[in-house]
MMTF fields as JSON, N, C-alpha, C and O atoms, coordinates in Angstrom:
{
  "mmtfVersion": "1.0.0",
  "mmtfProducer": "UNKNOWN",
  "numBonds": 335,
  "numAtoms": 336,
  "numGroups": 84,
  "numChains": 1,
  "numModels": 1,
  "chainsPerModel": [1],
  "groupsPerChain": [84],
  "chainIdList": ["A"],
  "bondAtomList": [4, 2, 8, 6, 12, 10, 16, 14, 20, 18, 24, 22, 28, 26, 32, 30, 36, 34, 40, 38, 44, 42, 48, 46, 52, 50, 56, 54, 60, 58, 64, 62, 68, 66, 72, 70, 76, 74, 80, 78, 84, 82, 88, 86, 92, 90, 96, 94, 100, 98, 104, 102, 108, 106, 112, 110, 116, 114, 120, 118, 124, 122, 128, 126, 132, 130, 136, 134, 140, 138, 144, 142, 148, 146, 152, 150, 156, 154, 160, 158, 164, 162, 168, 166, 172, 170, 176, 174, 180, 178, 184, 182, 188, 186, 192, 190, 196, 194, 200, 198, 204, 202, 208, 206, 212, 210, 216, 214, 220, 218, 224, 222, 228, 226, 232, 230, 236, 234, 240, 238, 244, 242, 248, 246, 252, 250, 256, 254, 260, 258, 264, 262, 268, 266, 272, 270, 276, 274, 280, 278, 284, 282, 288, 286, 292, 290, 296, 294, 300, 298, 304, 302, 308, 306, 312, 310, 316, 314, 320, 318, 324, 322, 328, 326, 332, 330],
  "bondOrderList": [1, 1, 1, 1, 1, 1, 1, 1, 1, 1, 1, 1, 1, 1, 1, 1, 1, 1, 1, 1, 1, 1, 1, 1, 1, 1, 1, 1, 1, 1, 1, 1, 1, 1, 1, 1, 1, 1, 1, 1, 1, 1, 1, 1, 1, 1, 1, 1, 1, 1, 1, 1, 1, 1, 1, 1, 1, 1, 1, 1, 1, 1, 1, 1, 1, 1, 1, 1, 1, 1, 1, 1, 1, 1, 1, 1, 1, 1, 1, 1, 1, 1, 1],
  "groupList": [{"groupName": "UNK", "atomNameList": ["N", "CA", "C", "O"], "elementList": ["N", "C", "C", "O"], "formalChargeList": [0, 0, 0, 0], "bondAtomList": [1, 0, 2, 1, 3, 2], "bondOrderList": [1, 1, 2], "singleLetterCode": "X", "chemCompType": "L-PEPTIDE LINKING"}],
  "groupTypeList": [0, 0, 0, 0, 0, 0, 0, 0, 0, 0, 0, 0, 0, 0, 0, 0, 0, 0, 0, 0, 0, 0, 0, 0, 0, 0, 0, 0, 0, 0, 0, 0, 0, 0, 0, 0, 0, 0, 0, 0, 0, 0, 0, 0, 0, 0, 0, 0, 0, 0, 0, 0, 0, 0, 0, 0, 0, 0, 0, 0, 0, 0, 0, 0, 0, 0, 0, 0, 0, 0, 0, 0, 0, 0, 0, 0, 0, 0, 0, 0, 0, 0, 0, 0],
  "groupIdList": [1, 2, 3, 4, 5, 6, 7, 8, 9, 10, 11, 12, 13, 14, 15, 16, 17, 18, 19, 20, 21, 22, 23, 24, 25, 26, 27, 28, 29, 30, 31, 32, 33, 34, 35, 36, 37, 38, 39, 40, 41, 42, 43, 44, 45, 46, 47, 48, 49, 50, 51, 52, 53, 54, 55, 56, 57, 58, 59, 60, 61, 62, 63, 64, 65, 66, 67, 68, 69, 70, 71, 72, 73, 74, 75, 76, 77, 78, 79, 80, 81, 82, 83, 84],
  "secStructList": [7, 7, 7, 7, 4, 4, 4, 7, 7, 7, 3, 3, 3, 3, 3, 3, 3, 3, 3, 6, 6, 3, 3, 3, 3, 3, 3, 3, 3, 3, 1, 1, 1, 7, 3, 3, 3, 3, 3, 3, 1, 1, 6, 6, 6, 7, 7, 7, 7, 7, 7, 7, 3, 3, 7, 7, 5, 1, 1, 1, 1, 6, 6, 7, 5, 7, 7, 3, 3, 7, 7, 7, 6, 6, 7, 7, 7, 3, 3, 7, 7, 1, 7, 7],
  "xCoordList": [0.843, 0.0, 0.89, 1.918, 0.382, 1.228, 0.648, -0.208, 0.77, 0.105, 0.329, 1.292, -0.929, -0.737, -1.213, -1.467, -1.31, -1.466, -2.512, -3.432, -2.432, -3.531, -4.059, -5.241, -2.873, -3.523, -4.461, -4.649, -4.919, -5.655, -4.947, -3.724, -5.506, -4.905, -4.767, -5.643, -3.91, -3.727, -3.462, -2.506, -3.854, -3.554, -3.719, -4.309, -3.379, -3.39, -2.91, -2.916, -2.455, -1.541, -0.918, -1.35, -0.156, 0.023, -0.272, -0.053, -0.918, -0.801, 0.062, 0.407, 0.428, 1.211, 0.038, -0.96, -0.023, -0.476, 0.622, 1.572, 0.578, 1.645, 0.798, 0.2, 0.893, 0.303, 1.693, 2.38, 2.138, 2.849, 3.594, 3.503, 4.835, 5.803, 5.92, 6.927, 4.396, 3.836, 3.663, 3.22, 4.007, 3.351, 3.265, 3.884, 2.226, 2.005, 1.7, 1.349, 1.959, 1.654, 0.676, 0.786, -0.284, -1.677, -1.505, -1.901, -1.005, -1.341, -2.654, -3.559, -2.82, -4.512, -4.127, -3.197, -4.378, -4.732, -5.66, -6.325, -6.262, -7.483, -7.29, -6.219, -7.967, -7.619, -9.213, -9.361, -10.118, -11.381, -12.332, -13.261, -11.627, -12.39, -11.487, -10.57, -11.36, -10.581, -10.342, -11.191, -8.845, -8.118, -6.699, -6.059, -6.684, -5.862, -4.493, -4.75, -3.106, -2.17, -1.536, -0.995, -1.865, -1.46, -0.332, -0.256, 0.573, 2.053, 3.15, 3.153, 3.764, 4.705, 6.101, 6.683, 6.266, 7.18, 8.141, 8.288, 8.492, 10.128, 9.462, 9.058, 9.359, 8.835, 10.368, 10.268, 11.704, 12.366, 12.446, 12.445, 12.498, 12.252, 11.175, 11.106, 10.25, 9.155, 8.056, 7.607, 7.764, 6.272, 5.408, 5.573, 3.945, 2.711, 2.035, 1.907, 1.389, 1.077, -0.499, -1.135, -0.55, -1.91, -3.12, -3.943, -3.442, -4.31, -5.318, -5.033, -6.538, -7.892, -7.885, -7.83, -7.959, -8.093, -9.23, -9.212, -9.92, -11.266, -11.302, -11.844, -11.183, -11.458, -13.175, -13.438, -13.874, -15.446, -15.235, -14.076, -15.424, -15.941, -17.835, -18.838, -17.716, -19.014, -20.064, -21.186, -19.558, -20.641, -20.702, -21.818, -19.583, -19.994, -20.328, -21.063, -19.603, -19.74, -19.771, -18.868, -20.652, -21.055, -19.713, -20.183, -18.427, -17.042, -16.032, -14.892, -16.367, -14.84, -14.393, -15.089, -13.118, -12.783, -13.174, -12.811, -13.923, -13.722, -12.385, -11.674, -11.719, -10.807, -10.956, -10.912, -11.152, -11.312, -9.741, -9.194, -9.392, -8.234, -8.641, -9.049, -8.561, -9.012, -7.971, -7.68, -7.082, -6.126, -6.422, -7.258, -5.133, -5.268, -5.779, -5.854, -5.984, -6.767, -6.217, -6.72, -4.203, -3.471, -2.985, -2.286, -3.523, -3.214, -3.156, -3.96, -1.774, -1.646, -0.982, 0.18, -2.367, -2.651, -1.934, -2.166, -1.195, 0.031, -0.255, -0.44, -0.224, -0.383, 1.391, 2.048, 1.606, 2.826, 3.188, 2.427, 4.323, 4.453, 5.344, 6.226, 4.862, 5.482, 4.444, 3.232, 5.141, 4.217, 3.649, 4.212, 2.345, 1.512, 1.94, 1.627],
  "yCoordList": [-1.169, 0.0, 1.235, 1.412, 1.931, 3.454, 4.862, 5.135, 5.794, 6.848, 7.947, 8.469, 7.816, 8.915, 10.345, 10.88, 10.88, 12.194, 12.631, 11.851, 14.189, 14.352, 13.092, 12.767, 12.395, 11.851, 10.456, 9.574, 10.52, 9.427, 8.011, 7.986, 6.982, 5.53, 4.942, 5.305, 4.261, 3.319, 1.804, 1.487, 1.058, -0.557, -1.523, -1.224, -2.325, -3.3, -4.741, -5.391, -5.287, -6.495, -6.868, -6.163, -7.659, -7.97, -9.668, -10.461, -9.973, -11.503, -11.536, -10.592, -12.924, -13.512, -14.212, -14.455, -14.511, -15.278, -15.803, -15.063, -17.178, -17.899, -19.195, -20.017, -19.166, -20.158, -20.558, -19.567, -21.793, -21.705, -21.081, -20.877, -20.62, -20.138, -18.427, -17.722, -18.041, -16.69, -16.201, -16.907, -15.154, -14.025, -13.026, -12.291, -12.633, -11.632, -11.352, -12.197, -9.755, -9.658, -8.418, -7.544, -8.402, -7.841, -7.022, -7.498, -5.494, -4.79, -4.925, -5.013, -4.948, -4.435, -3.156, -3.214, -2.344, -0.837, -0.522, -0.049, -0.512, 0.578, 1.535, 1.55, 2.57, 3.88, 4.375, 5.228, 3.709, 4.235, 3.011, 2.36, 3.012, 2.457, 1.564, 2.303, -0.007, -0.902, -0.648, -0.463, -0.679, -0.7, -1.577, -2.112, -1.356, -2.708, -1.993, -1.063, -2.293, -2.526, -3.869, -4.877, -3.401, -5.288, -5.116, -3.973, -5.79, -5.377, -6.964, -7.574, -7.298, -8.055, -7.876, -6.875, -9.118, -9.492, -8.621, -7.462, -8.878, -8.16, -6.824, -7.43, -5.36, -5.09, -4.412, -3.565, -5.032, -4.61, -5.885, -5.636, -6.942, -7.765, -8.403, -8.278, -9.094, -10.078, -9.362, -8.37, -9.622, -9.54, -9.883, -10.785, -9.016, -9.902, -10.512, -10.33, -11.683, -12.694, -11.823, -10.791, -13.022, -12.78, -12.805, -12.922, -12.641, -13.343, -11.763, -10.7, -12.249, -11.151, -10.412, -10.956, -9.04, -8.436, -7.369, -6.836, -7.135, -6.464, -5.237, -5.918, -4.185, -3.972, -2.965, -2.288, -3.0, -2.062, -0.928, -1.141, -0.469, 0.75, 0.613, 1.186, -0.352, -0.064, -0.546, -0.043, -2.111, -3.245, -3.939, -4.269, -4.186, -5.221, -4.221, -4.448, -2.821, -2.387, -0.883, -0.573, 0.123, 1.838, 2.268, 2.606, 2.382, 2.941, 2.174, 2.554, 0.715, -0.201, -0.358, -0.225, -0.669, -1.412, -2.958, -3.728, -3.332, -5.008, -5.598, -4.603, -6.386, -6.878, -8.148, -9.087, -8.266, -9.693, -10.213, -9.579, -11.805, -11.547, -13.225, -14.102, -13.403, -15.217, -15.157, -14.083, -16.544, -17.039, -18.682, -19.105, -19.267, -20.724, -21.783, -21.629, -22.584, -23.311, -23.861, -24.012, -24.234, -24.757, -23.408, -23.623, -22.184, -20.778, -21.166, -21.969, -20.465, -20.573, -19.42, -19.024, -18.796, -17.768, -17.737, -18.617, -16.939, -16.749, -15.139, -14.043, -15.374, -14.267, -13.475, -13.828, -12.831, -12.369, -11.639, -10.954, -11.869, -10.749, -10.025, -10.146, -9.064, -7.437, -6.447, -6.659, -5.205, -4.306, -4.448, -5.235, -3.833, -3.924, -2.907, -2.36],
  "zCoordList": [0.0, 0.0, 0.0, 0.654, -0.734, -1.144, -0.782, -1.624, 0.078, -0.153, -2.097, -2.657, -2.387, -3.706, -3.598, -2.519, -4.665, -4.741, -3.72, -3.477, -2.901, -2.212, -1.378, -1.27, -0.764, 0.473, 0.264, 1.103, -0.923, -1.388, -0.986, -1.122, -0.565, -0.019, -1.755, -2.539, -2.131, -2.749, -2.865, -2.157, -3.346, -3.08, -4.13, -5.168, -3.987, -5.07, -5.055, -4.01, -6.317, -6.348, -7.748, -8.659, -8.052, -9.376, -9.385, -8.47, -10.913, -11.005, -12.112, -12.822, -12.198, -13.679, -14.529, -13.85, -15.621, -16.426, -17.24, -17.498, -17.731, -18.599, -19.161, -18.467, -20.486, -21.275, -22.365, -22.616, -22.982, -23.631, -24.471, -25.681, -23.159, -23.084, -23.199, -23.26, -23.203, -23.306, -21.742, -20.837, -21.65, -19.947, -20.012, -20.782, -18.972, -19.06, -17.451, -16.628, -17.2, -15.747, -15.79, -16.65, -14.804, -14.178, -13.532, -12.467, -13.197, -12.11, -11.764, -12.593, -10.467, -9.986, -9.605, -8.801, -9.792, -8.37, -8.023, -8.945, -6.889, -6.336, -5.822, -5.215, -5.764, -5.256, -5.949, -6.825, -5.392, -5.097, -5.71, -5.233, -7.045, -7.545, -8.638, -8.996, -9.451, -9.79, -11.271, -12.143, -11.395, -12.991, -12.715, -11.809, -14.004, -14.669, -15.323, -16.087, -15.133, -15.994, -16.746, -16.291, -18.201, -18.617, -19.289, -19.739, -19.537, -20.009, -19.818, -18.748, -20.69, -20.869, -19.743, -19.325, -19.539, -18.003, -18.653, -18.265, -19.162, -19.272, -20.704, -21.696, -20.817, -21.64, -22.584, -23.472, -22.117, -23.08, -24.225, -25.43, -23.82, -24.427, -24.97, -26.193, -24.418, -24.581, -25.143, -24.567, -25.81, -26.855, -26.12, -25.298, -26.314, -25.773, -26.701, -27.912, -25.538, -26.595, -27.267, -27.053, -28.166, -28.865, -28.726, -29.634, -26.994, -26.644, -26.381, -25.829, -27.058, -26.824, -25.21, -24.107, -25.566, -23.874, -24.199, -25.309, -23.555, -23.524, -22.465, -21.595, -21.947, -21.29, -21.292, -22.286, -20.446, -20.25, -19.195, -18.838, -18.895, -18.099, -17.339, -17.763, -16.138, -15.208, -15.641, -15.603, -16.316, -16.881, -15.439, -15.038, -14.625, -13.043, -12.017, -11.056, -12.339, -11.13, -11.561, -12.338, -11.197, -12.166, -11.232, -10.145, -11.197, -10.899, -11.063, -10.795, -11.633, -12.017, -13.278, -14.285, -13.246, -14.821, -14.843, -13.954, -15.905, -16.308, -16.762, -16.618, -17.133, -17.635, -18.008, -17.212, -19.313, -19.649, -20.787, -21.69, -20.123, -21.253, -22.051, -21.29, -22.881, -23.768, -22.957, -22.429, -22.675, -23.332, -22.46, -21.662, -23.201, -23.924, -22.549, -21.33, -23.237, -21.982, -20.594, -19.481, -21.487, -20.505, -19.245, -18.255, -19.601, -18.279, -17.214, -16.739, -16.363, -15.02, -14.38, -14.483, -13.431, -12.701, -11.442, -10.613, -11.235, -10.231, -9.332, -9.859, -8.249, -7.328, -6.779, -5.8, -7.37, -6.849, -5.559, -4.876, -5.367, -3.721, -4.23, -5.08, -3.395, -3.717, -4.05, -4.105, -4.29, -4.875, -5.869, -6.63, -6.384, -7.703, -7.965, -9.023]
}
């Protein structure tokens, strides 16, 4: 947890996703209300994969982001420690 601008609380987490030999990592942040950073593990190197990402604006919730991403069936969802 981070204090941001004007005092506002911030928080979050990051996940991994990895499907053959592809990753990708998830910021969460909240700071009122939920969004998404999606971006390739290493972004000097690694490409993101090809996999469909969607995002909506206040289809689950009238102040969140949705985040929807395809990918392949064999995916494995990883909770990281550390900062988001």
């Amino acid at each position: 947890m981070s204090l941001g601008r004007m005092g506002t609380v911030h928080t979050g987490g990051k996940l991994s996703v990895a499907a053959g030999g592809k990753n990708i990592e998830i910021h969460c942040i909240y700071s009122g209300h939920w969004c998404f950073a999606v971006g390739a593990v290493d972004g000097d190197c690694d490409e993101m994969p090809e996999w469909e990402i969607r995002r909506t604006w206040g289809d689950q919730s009238p102040y969140s982001e949705t985040l929807e991403i395809d990918v392949p069936e064999d995916a494995q969802l990883a909770f990281l420690k550390g900062k988001g």
